[in-house]
mmCIF file of the C-alpha atoms, coordinates in Angstrom:
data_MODEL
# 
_entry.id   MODEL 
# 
loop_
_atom_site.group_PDB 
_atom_site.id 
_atom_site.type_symbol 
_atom_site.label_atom_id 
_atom_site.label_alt_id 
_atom_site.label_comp_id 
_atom_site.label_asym_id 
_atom_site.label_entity_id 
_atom_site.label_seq_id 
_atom_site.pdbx_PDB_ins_code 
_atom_site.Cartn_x 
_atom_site.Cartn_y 
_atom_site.Cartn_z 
_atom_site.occupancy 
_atom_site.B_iso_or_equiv 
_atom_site.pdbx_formal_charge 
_atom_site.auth_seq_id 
_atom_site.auth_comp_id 
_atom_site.auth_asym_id 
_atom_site.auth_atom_id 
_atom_site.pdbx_PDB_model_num 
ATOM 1   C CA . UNK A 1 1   ? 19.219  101.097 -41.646 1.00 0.00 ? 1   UNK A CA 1 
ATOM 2   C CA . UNK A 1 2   ? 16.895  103.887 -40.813 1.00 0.00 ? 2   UNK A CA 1 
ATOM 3   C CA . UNK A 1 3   ? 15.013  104.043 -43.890 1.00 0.00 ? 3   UNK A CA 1 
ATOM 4   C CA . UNK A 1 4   ? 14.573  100.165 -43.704 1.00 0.00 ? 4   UNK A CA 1 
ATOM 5   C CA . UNK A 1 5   ? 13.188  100.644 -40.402 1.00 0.00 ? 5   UNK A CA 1 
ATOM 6   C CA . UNK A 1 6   ? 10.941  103.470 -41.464 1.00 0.00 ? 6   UNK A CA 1 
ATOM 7   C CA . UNK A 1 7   ? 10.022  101.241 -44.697 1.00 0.00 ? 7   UNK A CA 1 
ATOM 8   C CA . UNK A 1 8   ? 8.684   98.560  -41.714 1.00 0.00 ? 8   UNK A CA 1 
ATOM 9   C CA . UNK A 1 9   ? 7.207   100.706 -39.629 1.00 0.00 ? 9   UNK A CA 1 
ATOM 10  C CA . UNK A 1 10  ? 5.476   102.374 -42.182 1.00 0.00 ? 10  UNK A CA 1 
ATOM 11  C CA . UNK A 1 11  ? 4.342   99.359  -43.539 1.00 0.00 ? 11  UNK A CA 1 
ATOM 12  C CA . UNK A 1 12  ? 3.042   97.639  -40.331 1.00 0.00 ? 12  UNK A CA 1 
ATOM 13  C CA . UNK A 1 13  ? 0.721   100.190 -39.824 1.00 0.00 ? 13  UNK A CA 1 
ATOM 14  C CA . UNK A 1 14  ? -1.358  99.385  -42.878 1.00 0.00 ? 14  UNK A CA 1 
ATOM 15  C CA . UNK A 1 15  ? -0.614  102.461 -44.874 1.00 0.00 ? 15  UNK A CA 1 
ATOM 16  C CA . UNK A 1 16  ? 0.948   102.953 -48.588 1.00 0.00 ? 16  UNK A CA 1 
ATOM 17  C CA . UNK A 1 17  ? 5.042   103.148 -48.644 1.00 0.00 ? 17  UNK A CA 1 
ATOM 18  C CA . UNK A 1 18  ? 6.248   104.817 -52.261 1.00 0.00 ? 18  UNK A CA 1 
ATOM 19  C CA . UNK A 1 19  ? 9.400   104.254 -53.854 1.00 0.00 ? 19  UNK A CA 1 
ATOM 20  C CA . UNK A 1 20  ? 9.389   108.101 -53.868 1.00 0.00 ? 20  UNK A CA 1 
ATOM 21  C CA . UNK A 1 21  ? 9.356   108.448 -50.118 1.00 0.00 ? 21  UNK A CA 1 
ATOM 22  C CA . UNK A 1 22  ? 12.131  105.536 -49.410 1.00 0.00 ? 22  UNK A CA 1 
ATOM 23  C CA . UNK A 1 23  ? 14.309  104.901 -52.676 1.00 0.00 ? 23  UNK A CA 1 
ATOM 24  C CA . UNK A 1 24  ? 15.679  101.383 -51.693 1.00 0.00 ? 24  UNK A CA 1 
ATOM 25  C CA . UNK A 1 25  ? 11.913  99.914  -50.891 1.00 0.00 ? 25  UNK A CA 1 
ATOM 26  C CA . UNK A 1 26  ? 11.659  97.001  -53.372 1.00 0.00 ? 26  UNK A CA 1 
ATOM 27  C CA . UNK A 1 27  ? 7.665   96.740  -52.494 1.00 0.00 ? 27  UNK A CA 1 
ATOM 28  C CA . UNK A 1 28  ? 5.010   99.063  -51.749 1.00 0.00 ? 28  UNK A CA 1 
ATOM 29  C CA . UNK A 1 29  ? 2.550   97.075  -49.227 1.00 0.00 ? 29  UNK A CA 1 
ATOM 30  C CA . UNK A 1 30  ? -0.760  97.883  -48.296 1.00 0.00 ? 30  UNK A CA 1 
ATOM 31  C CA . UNK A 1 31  ? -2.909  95.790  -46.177 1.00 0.00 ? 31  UNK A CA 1 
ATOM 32  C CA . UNK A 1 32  ? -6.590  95.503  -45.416 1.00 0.00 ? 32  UNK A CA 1 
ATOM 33  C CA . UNK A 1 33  ? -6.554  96.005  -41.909 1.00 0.00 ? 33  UNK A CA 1 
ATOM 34  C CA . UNK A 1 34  ? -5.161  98.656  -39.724 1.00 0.00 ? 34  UNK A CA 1 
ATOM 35  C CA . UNK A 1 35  ? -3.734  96.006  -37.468 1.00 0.00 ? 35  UNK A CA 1 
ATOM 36  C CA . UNK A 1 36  ? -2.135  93.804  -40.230 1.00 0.00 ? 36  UNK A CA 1 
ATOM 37  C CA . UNK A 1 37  ? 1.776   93.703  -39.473 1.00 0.00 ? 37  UNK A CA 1 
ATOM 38  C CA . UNK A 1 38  ? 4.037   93.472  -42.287 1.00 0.00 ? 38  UNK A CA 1 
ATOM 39  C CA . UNK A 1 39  ? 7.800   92.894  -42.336 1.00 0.00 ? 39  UNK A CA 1 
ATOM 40  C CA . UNK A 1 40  ? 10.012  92.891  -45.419 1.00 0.00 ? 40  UNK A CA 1 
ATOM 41  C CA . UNK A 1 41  ? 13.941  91.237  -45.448 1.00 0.00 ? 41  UNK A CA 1 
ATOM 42  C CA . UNK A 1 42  ? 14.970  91.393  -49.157 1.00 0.00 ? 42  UNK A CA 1 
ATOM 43  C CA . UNK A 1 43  ? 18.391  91.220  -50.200 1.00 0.00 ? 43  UNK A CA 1 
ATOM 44  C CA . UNK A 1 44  ? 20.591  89.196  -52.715 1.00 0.00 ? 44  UNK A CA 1 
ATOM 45  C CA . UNK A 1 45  ? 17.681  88.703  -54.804 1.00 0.00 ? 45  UNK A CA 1 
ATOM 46  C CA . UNK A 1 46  ? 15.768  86.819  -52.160 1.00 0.00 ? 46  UNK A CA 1 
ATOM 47  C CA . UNK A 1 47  ? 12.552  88.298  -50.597 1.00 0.00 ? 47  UNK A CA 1 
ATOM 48  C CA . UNK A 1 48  ? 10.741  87.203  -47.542 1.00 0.00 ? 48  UNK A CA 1 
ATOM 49  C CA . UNK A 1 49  ? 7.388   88.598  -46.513 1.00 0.00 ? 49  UNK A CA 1 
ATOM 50  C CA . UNK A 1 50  ? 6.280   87.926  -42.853 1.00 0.00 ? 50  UNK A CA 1 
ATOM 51  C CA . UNK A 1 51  ? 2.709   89.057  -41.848 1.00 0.00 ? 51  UNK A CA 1 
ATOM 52  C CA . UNK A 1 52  ? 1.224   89.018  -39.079 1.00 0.00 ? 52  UNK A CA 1 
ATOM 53  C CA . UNK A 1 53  ? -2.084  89.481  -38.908 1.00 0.00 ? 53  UNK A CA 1 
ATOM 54  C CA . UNK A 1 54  ? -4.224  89.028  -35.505 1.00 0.00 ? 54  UNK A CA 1 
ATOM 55  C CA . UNK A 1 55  ? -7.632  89.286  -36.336 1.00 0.00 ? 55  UNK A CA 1 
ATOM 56  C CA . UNK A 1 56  ? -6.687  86.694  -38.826 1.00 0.00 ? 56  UNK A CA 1 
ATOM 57  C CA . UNK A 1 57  ? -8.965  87.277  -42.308 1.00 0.00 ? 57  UNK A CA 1 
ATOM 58  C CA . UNK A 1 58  ? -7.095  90.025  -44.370 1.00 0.00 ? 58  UNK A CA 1 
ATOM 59  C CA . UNK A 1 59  ? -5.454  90.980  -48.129 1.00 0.00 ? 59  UNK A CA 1 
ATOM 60  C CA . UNK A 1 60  ? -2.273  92.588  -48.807 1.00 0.00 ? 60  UNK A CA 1 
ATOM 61  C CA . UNK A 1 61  ? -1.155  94.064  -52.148 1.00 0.00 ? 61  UNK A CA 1 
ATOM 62  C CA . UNK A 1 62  ? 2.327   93.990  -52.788 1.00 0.00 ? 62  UNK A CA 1 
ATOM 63  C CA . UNK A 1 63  ? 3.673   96.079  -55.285 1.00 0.00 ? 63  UNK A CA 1 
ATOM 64  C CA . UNK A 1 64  ? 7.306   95.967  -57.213 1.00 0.00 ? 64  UNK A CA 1 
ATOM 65  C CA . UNK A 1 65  ? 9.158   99.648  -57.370 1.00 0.00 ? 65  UNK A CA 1 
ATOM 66  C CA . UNK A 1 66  ? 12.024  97.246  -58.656 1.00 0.00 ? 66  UNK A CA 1 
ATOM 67  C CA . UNK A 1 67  ? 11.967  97.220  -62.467 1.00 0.00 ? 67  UNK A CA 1 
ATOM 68  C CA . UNK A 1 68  ? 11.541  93.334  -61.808 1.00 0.00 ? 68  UNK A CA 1 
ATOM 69  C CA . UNK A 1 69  ? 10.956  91.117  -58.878 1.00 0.00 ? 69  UNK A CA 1 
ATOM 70  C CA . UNK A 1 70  ? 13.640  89.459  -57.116 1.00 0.00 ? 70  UNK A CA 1 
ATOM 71  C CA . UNK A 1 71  ? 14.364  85.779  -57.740 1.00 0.00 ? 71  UNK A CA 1 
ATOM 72  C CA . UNK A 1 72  ? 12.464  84.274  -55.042 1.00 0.00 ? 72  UNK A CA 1 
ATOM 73  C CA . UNK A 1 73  ? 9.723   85.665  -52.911 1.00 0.00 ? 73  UNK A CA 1 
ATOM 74  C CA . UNK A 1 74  ? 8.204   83.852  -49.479 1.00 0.00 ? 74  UNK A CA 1 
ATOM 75  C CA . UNK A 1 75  ? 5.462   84.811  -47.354 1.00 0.00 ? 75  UNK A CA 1 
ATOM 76  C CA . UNK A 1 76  ? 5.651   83.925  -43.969 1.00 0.00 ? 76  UNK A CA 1 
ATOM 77  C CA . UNK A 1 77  ? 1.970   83.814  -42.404 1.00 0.00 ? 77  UNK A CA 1 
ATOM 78  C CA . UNK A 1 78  ? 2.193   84.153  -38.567 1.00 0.00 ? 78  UNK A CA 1 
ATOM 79  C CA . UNK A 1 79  ? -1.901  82.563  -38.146 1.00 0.00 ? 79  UNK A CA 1 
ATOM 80  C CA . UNK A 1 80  ? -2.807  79.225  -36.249 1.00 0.00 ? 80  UNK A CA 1 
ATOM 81  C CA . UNK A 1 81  ? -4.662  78.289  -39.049 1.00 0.00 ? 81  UNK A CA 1 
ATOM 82  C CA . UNK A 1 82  ? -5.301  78.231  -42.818 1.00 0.00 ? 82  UNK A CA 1 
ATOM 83  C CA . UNK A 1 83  ? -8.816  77.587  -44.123 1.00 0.00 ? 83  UNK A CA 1 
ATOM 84  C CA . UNK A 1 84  ? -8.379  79.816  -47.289 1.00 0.00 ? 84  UNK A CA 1 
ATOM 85  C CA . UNK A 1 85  ? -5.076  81.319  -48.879 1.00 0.00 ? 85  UNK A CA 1 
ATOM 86  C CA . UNK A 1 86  ? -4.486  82.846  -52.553 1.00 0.00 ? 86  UNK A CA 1 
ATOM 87  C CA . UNK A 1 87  ? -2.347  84.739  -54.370 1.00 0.00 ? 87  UNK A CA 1 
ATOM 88  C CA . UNK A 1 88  ? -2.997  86.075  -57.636 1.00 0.00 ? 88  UNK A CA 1 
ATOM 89  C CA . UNK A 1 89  ? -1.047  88.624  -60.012 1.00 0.00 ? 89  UNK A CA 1 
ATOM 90  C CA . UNK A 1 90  ? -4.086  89.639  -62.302 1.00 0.00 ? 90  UNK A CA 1 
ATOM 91  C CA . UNK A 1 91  ? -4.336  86.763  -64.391 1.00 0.00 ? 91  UNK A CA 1 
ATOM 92  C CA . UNK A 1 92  ? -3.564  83.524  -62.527 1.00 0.00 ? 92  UNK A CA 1 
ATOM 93  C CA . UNK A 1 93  ? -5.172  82.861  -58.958 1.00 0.00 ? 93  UNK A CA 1 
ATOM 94  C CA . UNK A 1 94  ? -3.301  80.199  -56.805 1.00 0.00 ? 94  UNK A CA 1 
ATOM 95  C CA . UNK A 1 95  ? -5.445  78.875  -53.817 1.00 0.00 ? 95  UNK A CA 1 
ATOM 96  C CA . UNK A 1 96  ? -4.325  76.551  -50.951 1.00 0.00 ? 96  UNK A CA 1 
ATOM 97  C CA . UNK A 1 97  ? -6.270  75.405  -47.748 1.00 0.00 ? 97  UNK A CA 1 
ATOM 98  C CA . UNK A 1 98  ? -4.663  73.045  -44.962 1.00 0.00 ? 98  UNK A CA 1 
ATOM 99  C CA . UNK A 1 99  ? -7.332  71.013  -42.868 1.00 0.00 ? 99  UNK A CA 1 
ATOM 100 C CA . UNK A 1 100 ? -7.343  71.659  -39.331 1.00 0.00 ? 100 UNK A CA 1 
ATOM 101 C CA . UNK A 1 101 ? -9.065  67.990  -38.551 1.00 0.00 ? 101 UNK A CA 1 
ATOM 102 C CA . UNK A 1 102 ? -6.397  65.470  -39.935 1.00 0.00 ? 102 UNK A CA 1 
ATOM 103 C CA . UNK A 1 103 ? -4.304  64.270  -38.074 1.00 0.00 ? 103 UNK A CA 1 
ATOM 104 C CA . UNK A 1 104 ? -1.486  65.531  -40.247 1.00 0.00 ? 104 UNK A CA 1 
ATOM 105 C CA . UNK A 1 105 ? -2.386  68.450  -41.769 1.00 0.00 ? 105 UNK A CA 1 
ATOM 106 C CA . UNK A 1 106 ? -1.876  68.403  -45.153 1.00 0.00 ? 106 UNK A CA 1 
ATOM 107 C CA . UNK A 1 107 ? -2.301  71.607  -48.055 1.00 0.00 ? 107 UNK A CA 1 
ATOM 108 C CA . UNK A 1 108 ? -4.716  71.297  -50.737 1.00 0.00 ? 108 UNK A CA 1 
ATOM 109 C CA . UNK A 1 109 ? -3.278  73.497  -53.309 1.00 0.00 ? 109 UNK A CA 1 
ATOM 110 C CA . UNK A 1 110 ? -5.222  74.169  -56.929 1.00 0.00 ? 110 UNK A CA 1 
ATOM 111 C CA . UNK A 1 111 ? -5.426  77.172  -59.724 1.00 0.00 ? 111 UNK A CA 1 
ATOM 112 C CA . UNK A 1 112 ? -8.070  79.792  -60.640 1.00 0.00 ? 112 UNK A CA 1 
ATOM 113 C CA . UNK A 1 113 ? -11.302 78.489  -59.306 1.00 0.00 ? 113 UNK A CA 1 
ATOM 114 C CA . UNK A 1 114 ? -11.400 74.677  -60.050 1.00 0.00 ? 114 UNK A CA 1 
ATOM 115 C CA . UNK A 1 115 ? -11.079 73.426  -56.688 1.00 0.00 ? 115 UNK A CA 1 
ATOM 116 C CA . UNK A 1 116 ? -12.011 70.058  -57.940 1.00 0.00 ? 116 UNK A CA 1 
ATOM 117 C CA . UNK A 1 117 ? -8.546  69.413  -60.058 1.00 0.00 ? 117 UNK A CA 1 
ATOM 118 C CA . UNK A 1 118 ? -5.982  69.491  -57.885 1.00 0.00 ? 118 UNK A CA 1 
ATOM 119 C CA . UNK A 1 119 ? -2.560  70.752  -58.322 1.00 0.00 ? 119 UNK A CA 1 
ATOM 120 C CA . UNK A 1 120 ? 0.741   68.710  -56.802 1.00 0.00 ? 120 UNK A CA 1 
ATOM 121 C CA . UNK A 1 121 ? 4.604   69.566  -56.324 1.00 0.00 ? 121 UNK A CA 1 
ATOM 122 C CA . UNK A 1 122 ? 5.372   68.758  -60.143 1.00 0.00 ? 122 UNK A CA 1 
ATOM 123 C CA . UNK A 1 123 ? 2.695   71.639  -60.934 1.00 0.00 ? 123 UNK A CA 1 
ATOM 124 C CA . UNK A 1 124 ? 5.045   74.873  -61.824 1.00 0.00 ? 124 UNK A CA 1 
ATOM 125 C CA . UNK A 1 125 ? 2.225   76.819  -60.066 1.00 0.00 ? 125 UNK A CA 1 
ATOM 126 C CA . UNK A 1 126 ? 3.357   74.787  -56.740 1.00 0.00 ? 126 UNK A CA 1 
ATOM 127 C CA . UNK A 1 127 ? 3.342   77.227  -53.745 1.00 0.00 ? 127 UNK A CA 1 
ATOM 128 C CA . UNK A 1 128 ? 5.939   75.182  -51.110 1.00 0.00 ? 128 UNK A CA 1 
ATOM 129 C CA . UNK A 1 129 ? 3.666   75.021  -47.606 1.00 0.00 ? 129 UNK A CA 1 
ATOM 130 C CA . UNK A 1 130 ? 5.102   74.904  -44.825 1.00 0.00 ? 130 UNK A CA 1 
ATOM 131 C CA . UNK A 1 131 ? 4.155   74.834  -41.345 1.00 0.00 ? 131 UNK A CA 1 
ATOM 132 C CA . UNK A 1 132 ? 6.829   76.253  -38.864 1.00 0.00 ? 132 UNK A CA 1 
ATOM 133 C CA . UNK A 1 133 ? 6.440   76.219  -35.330 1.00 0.00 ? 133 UNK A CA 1 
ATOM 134 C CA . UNK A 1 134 ? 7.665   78.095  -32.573 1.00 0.00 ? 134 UNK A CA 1 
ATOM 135 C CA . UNK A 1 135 ? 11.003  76.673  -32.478 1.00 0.00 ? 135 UNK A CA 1 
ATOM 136 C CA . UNK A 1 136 ? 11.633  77.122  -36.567 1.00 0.00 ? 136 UNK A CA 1 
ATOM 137 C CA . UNK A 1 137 ? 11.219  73.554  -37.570 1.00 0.00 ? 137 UNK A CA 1 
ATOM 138 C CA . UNK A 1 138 ? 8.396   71.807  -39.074 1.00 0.00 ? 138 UNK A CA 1 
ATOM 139 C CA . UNK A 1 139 ? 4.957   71.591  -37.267 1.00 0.00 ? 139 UNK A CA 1 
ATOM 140 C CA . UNK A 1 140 ? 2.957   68.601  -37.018 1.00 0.00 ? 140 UNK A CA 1 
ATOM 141 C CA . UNK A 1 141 ? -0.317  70.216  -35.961 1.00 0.00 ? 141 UNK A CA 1 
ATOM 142 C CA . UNK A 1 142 ? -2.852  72.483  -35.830 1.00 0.00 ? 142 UNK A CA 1 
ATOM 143 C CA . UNK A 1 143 ? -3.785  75.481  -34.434 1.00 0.00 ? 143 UNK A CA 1 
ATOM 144 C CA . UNK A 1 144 ? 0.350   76.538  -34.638 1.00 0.00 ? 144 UNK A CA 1 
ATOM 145 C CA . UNK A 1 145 ? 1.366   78.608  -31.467 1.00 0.00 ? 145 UNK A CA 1 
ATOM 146 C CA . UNK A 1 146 ? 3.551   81.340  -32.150 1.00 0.00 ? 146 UNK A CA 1 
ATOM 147 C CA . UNK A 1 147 ? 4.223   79.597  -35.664 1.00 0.00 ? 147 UNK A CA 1 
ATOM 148 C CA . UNK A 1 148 ? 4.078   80.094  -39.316 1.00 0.00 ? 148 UNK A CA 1 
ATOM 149 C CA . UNK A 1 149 ? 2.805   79.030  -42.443 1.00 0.00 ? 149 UNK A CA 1 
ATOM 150 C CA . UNK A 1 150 ? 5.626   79.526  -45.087 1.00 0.00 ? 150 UNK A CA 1 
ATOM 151 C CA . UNK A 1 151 ? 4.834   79.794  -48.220 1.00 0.00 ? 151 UNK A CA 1 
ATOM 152 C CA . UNK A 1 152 ? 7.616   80.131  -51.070 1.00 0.00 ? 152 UNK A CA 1 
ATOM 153 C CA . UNK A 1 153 ? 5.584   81.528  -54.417 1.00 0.00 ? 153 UNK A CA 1 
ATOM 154 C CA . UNK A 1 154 ? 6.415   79.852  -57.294 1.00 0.00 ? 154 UNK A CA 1 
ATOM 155 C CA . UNK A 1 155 ? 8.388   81.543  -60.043 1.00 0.00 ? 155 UNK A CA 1 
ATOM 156 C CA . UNK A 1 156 ? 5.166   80.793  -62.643 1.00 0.00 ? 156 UNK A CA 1 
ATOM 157 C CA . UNK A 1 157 ? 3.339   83.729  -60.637 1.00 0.00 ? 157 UNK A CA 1 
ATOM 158 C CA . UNK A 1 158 ? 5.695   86.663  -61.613 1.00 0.00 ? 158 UNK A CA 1 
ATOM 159 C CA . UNK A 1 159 ? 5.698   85.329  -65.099 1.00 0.00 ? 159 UNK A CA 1 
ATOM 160 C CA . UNK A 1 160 ? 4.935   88.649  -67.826 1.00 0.00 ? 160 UNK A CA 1 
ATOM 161 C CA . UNK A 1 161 ? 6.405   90.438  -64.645 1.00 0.00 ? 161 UNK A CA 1 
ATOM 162 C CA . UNK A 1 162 ? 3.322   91.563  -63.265 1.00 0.00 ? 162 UNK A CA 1 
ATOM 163 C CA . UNK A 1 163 ? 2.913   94.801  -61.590 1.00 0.00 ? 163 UNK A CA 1 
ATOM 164 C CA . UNK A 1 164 ? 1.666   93.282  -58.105 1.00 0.00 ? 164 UNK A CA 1 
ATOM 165 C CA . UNK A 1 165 ? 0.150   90.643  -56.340 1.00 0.00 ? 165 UNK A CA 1 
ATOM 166 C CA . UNK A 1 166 ? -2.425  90.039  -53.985 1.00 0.00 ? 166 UNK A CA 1 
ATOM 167 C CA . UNK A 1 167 ? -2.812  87.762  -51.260 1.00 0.00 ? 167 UNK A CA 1 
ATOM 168 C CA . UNK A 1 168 ? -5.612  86.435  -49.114 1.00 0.00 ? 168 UNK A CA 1 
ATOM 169 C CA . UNK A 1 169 ? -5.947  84.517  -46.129 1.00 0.00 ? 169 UNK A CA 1 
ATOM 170 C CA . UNK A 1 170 ? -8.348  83.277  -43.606 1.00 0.00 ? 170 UNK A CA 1 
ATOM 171 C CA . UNK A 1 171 ? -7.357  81.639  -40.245 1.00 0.00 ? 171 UNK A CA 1 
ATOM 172 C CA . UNK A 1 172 ? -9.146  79.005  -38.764 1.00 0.00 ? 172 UNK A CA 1 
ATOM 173 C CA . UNK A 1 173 ? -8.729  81.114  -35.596 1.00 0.00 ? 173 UNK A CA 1 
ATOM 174 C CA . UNK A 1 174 ? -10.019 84.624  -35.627 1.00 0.00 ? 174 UNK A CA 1 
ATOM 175 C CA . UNK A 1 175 ? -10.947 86.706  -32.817 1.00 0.00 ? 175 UNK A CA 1 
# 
């Protein structure tokens, strides 16, 4: 319990967490900002990534020290907005935006750079959006207070077992 704390603490803080310096870490996270607040639950091959990030344009790296990663891996993006969000592992970029002016905010989702072809849910480089409010079910609209945007990677990205990933986001609503 202490080292998992320490592994958090660490990580929330923005700075580099080895598997050297805690041996059960399954990721070593480093963040753009200083401010950038990362929390990691993994267990039973399940991993969930919450960020929080208030100034609300950032990156994070996450690293495996696991031989492989675990079976399924979700971000959960505490921002009121998402104009821009990718993920990439080197050799495949997935991007996603979710309009802020419709009245139900849907994501676009599409691969590498061609925002003009569109991907959908039967695309095996689907990320499942969500957008979770305050009270943990589904939100309707935007900006979210006190909610999330939860994304569940899909299982294409970690294909060739990559290394790491990176991640990117923009909020509609930075200070």
């Amino acid at each position: 319990m202490t080292r998992r704390l320490l592994m958090v603490c660490a990580m929330a803080i923005g700075s580099i967490v080895t598997a050297d310096e805690l041996p059960q870490a399954a990721f070593k996270i480093t963040t753009k900002r200083d401010t950038d607040r990362v929390i990691v639950d993994s267990q039973s091959g399940k991993a969930v990534i919450s960020i929080r990030s208030p100034f609300g344009m950032s990156q994070a790296v996450i690293s495996r020290t696991e031989k492989t990663w675990p079976d399924a891996m979700t971000l959960k993006l505490h921002l009121q907005g998402l104009e821009s969000f990718s993920v990439s592992n080197g050799k495949v970029t997935i991007h996603a935006a979710v309009s802020s002016s419709e009245s139900k905010p849907r994501p676009r989702v599409w691969k590498d750079n061609a925002e003009n072809v569109l991907l959908d849910d039967e695309s095996p480089y689907w990320p499942d959006l969500r957008m979770i409010g305050r009270d943990g079910k589904p939100a309707g609209a935007i900006p979210l207070k006190d909610g999330y945007f939860e994304i569940i990677l899909p299982k294409r990205l970690f294909e060739g077992n990559p290394h790491s990933i990176t991640v990117d986001w923009i909020d509609f609503y930075r200070t």
